[in-house]
N, C-alpha and C positions, 0 to 999 in steps of 0.2 A: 504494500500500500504506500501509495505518496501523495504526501501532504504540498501542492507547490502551487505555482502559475499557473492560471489556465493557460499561458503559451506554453509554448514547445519549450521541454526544457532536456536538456542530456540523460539524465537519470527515467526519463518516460519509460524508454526500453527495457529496463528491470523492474518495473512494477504491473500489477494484474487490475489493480485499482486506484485509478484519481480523485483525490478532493483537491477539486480545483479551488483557488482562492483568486475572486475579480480582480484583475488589474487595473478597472476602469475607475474604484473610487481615489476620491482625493482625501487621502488622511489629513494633512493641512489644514482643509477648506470643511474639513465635516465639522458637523456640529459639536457630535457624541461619540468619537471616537472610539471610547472605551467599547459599548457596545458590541464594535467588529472584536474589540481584543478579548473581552469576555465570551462571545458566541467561541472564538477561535479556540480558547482555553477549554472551555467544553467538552469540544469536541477531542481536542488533545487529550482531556483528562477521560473519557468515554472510551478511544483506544487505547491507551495506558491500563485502564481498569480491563478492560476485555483480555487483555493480553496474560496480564497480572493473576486471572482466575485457570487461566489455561494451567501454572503447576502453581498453587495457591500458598499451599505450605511451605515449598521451599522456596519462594519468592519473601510471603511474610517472614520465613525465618533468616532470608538474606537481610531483607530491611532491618529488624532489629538487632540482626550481627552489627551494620552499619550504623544506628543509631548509638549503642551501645558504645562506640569505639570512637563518635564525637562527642558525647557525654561524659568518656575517658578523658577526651584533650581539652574537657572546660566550654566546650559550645551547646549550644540549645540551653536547655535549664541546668544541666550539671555545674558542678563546681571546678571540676577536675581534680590533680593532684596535687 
């Protein structure tokens, strides 16, 4: 799956499925910006999650090895050492 332009872009020929994203708007000149970036998020976060279920446990249990090991070095809410 690719996430890109709807023009032609290199990486086309490796993927089965397009989510095109318009070229045509003018982020600049919009009003509500955010909007596009929130839908965009979304949808990011919608494949992420799909993907994430496919081996669920050892995904969760990779995240929290990696959580785990920033709360070691004093980030998020840990203190560290």
């Amino acid at each position: 799956m690719l996430v890109a332009s709807a023009e032609p872009t290199p990486l086309d020929e490796f993927a089965t499925v397009k989510l095109a994203l318009s070229p045509q708007e003018d982020h600049a000149r919009k009003v509500s910006p955010f909007a596009t970036g929130l839908s965009l998020l979304f949808v990011l976060d919608a494949l992420f999650a799909r993907c994430f279920v496919e081996d669920f446990d050892a995904n969760l249990a990779r995240r929290l090895t990696y959580y785990e090991g920033i709360v070691a070095l004093g980030g998020c809410s840990g203190s560290g050492r």
